[in-house]
MOPAC internal coordinates of N, CA, C and O (Angstrom, degrees):
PM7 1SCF
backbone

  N    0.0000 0     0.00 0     0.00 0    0    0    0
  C    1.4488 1     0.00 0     0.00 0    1    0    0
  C    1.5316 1   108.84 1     0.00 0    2    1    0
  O    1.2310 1   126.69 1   -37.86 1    3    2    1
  N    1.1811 1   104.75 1   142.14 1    3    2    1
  C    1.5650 1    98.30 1   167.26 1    5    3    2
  C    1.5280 1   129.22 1  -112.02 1    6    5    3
  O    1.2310 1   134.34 1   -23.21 1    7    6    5
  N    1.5219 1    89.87 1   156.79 1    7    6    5
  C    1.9431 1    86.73 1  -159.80 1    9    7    6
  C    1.4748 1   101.14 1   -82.24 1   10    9    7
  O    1.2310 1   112.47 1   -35.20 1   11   10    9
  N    1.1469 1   131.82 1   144.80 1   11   10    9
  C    1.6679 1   159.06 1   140.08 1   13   11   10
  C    1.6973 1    92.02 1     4.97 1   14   13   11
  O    1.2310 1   125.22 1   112.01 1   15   14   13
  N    1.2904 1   107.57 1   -67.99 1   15   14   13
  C    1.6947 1   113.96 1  -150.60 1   17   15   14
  C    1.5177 1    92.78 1   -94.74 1   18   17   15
  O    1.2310 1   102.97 1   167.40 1   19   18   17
  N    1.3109 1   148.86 1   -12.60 1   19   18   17
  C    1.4957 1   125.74 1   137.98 1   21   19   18
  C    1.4828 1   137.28 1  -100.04 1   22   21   19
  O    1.2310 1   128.76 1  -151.43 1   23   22   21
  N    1.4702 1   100.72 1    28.57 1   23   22   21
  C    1.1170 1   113.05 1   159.00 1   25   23   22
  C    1.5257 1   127.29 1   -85.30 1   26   25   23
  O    1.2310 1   119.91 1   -42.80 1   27   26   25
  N    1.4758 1   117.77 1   137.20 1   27   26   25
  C    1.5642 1   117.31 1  -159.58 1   29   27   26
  C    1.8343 1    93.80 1   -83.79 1   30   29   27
  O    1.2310 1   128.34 1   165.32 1   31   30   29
  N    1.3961 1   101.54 1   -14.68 1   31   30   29
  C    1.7341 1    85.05 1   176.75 1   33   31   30
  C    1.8919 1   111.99 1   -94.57 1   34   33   31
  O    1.2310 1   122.75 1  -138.27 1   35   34   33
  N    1.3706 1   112.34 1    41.73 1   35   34   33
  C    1.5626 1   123.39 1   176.71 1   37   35   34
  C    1.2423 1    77.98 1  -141.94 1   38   37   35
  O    1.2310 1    91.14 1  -147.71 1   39   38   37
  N    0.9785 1   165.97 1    32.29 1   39   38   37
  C    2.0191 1   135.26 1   168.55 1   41   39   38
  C    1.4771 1    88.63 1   -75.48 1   42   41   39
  O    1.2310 1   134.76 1   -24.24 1   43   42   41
  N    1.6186 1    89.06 1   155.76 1   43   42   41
  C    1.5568 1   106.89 1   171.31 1   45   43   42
  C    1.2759 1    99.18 1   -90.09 1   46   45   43
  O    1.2310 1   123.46 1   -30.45 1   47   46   45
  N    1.3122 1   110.97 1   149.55 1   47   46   45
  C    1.5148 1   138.99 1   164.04 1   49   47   46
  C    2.0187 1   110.86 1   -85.94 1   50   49   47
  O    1.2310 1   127.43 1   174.02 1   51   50   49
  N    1.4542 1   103.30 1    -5.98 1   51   50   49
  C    1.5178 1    99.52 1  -173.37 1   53   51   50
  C    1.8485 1   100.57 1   -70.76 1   54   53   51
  O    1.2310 1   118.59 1   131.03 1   55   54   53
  N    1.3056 1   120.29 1   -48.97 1   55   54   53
  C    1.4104 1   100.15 1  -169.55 1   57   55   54
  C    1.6173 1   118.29 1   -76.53 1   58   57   55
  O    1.2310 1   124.09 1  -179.80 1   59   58   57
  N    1.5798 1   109.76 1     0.20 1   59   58   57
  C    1.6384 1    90.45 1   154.14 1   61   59   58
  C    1.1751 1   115.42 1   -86.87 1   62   61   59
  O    1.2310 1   108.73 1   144.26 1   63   62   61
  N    1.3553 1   138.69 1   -35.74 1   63   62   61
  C    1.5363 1   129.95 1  -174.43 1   65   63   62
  C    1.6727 1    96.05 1   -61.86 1   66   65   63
  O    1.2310 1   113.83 1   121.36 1   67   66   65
  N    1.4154 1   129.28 1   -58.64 1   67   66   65
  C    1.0260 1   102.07 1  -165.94 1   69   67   66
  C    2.2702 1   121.26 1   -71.92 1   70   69   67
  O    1.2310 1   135.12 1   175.19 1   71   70   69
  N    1.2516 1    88.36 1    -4.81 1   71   70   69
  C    1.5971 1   105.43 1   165.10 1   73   71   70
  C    1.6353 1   125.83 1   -60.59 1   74   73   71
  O    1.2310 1   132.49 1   145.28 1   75   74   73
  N    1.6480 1    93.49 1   -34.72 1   75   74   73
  C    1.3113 1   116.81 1  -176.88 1   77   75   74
  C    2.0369 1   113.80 1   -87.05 1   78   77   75
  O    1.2310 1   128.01 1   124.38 1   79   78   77
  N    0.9992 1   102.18 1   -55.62 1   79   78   77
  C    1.3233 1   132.96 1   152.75 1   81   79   78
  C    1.7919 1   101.23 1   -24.93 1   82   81   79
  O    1.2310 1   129.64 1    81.25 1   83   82   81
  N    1.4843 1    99.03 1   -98.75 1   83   82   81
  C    1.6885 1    89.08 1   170.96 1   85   83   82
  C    1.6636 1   149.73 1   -22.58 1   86   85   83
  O    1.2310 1   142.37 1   129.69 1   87   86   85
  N    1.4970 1    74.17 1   -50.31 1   87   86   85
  C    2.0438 1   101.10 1  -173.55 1   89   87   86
  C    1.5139 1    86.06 1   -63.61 1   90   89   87
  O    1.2310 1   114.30 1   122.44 1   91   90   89
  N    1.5436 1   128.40 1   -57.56 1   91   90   89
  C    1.4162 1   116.91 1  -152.33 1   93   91   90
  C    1.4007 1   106.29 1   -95.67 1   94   93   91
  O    1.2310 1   114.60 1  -171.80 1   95   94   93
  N    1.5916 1   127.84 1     8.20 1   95   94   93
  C    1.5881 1   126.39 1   164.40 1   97   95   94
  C    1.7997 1    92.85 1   -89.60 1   98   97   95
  O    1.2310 1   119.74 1   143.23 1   99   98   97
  N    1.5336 1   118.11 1   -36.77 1   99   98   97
  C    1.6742 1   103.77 1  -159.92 1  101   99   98
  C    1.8990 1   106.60 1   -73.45 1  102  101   99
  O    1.2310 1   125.29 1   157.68 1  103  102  101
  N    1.5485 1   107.45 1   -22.32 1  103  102  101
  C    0.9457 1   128.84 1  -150.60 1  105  103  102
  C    2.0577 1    95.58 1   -79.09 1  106  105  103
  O    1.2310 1   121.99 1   149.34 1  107  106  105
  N    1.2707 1   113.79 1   -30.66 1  107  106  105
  C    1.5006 1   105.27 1   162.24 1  109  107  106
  C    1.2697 1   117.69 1   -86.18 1  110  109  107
  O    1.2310 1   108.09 1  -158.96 1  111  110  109
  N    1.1767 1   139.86 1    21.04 1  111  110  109
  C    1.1238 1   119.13 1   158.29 1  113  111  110
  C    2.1030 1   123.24 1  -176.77 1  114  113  111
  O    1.2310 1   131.47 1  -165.36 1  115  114  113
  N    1.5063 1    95.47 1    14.64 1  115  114  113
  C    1.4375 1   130.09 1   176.61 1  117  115  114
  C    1.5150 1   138.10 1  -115.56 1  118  117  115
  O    1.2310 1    94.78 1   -52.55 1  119  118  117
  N    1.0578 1   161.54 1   127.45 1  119  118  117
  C    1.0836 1   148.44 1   149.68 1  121  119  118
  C    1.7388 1   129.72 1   -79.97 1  122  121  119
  O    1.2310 1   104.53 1   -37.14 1  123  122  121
  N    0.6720 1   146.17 1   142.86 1  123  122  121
  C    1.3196 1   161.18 1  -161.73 1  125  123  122
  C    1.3887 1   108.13 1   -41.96 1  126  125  123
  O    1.2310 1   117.09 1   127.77 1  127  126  125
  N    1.5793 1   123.15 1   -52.23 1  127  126  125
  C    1.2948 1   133.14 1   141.36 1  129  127  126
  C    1.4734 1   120.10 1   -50.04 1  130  129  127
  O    1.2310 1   117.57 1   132.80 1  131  130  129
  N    0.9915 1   122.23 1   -47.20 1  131  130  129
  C    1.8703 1   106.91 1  -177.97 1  133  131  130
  C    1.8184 1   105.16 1   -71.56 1  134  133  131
  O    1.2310 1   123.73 1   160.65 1  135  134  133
  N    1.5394 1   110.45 1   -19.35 1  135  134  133
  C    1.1527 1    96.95 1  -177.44 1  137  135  134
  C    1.9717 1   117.97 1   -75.00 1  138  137  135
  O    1.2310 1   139.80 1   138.59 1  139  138  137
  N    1.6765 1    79.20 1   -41.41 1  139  138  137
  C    1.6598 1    91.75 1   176.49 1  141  139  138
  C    1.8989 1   118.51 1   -46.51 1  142  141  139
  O    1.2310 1   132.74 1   134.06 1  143  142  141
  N    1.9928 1    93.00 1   -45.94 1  143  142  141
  C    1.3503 1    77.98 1   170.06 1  145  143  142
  C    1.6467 1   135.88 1   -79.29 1  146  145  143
  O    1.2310 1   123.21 1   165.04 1  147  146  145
  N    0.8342 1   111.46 1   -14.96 1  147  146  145
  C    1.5619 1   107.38 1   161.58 1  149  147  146
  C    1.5507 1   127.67 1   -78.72 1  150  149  147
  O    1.2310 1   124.55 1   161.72 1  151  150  149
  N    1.1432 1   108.88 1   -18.28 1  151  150  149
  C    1.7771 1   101.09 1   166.59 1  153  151  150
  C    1.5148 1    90.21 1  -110.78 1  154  153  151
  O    1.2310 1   106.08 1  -134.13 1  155  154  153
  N    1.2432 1   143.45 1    45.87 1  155  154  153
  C    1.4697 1   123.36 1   138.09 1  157  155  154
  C    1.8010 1    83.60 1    61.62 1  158  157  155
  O    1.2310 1   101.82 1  -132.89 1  159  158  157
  N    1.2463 1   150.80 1    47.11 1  159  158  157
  C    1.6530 1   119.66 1   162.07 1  161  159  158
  C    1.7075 1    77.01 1  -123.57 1  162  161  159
  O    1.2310 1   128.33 1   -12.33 1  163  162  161
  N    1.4910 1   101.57 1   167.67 1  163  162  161
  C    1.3661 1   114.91 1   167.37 1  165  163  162
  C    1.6645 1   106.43 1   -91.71 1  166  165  163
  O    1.2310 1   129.68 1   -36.46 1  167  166  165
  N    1.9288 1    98.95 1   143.54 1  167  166  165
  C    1.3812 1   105.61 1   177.59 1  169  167  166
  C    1.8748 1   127.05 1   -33.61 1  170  169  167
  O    1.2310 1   130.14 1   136.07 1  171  170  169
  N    1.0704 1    98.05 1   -43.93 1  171  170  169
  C    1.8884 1   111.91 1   171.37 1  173  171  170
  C    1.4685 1   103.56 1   -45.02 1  174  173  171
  O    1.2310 1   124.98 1   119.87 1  175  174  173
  N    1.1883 1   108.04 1   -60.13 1  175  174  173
  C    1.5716 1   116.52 1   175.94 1  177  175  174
  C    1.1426 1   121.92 1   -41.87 1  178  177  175
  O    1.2310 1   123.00 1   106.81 1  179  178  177
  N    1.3313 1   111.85 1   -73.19 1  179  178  177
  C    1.5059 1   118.07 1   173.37 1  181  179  178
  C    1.8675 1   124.98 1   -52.17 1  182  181  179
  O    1.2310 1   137.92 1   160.95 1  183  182  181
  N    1.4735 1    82.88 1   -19.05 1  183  182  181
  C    2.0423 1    93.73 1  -179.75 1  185  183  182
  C    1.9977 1    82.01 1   -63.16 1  186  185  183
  O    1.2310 1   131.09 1   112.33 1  187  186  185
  N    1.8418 1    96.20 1   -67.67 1  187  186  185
  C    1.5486 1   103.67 1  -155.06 1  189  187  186
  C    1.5263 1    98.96 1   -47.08 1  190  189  187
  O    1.2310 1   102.92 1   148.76 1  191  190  189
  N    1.4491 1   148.95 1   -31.24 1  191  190  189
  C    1.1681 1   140.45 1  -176.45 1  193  191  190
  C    1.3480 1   110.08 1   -77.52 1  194  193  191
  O    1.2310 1   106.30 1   158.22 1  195  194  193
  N    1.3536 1   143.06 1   -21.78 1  195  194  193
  C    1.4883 1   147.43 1   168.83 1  197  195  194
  C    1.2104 1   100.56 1   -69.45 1  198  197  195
  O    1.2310 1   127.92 1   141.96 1  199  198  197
  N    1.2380 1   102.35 1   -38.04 1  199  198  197
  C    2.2092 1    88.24 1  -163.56 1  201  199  198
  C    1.8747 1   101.85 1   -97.95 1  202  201  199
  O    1.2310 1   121.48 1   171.07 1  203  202  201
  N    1.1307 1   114.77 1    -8.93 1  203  202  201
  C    1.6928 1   103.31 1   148.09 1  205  203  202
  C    2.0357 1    78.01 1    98.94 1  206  205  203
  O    1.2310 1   125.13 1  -143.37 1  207  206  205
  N    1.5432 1   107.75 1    36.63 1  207  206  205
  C    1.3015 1    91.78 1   176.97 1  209  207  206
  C    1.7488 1   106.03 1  -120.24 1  210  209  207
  O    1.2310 1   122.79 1  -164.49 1  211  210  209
  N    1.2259 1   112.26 1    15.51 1  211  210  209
  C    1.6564 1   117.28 1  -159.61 1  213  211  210
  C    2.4348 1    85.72 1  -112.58 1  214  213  211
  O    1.2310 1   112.50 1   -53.51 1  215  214  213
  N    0.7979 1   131.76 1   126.49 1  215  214  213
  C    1.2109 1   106.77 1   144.34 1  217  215  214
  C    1.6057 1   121.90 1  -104.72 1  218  217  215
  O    1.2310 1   138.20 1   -59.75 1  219  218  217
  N    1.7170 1    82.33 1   120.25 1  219  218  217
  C    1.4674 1   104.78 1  -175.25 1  221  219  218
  C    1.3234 1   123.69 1   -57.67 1  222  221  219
  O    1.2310 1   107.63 1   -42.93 1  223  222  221
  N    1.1693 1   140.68 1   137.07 1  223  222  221
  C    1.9670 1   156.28 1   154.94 1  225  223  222
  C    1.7108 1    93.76 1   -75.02 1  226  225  223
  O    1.2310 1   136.24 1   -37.56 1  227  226  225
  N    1.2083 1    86.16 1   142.44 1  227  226  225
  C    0.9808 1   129.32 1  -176.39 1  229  227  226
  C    2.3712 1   103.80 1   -56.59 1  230  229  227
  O    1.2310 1   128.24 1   129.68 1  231  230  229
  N    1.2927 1   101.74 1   -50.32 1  231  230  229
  C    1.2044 1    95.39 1   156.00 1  233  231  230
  C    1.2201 1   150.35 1   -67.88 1  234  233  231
  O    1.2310 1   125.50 1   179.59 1  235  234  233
  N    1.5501 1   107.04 1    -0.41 1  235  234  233
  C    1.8115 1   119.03 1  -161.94 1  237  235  234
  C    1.8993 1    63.29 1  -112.59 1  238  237  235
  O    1.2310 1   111.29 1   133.21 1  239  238  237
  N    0.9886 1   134.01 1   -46.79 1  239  238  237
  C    1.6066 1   115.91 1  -165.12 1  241  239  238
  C    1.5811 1   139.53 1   -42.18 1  242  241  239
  O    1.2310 1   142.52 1   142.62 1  243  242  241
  N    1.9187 1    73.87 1   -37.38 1  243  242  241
  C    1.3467 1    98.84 1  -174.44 1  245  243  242
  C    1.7950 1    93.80 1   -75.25 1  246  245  243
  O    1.2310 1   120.98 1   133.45 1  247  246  245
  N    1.2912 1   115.73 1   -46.55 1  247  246  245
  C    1.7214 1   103.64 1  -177.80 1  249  247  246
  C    1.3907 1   139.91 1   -58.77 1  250  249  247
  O    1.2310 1   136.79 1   171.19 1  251  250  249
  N    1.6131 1    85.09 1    -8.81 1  251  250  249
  C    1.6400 1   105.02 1  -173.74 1  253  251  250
  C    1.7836 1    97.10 1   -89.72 1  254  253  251
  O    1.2310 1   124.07 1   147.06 1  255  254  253
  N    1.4626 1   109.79 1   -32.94 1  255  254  253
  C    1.5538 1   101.81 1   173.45 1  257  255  254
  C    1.3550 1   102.15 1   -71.68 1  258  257  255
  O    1.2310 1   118.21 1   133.14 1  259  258  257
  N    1.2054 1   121.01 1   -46.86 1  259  258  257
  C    1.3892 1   104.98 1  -163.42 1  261  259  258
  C    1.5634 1   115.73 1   -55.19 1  262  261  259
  O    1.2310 1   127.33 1   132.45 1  263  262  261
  N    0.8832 1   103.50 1   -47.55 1  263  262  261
  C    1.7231 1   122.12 1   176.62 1  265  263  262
  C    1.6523 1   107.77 1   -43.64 1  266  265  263
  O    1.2310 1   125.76 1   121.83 1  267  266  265
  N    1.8027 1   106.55 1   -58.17 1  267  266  265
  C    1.6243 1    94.13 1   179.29 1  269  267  266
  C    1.4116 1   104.96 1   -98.17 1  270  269  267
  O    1.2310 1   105.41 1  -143.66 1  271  270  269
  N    1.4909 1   144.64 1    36.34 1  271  270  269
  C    1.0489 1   131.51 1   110.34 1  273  271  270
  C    1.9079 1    91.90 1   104.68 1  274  273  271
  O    1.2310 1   125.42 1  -163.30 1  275  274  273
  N    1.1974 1   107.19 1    16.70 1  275  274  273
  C    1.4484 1   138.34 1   165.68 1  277  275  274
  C    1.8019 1   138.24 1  -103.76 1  278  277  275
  O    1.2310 1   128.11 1   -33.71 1  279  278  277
  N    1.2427 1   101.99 1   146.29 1  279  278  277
  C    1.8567 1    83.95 1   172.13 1  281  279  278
  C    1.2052 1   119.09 1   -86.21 1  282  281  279
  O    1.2310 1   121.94 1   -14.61 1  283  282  281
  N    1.2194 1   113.90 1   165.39 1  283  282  281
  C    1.8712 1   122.19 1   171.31 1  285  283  282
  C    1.6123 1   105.52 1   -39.03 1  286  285  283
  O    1.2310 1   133.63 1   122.48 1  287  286  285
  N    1.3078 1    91.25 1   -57.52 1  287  286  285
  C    1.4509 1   108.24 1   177.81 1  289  287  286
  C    1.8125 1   117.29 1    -4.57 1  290  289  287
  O    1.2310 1   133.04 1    98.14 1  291  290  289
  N    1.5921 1    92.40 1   -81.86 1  291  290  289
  C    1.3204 1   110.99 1  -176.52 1  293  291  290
  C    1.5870 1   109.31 1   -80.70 1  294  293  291
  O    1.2310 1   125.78 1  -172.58 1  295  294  293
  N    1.0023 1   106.50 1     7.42 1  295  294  293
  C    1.9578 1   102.33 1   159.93 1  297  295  294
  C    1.4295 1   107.66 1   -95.85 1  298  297  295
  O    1.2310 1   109.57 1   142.69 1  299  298  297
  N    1.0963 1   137.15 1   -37.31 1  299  298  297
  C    1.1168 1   144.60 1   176.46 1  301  299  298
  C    1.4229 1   133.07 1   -80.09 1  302  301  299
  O    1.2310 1   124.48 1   116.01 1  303  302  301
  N    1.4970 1   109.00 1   -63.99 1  303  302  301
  C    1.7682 1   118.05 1   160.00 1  305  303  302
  C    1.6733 1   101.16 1   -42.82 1  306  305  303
  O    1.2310 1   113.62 1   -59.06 1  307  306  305
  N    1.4824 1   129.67 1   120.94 1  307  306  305
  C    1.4437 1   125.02 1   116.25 1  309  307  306
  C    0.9585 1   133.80 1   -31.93 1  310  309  307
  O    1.2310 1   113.83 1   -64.07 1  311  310  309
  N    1.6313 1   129.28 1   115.93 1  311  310  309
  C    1.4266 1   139.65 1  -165.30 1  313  311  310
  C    1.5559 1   105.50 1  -138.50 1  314  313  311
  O    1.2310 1   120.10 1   180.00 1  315  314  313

């Protein structure tokens, strides 16, 4: 049988919106490197969090706001 949570027809859709979300807050006024250096993640990282391939904790979230100078809020809420 297969379980709920490794099934590809349950994936969350949250770490692309917030993948998407990122790329287009870092994208006015950051580069991939300036972002990395302010949340301490390495550039790879931050690629895998743009392209909706990292699923993010709740604590790397908060660093990614802090970094673009935003709340969770608007990484997360659809607007």
């Amino acid at each position: 049988m297969i379980s709920r949570y490794t099934s590809p027809l349950f994936k969350s859709i949250l770490p692309d919106r917030i993948g998407y979300k990122t790329k287009q807050r870092r994208l006015l006024k950051l580069t991939q490197s300036d972002l990395a250096k302010r949340t301490h993640f390495s550039v790879y990282m931050i690629s895998k969090i743009e392209r909706g391939k990292h699923d993010i904790k709740i604590t790397k979230l908060e660093r990614i706001s802090f970094g673009l100078e935003t709340s969770i809020k608007v990484l997360v809420v659809e607007t």
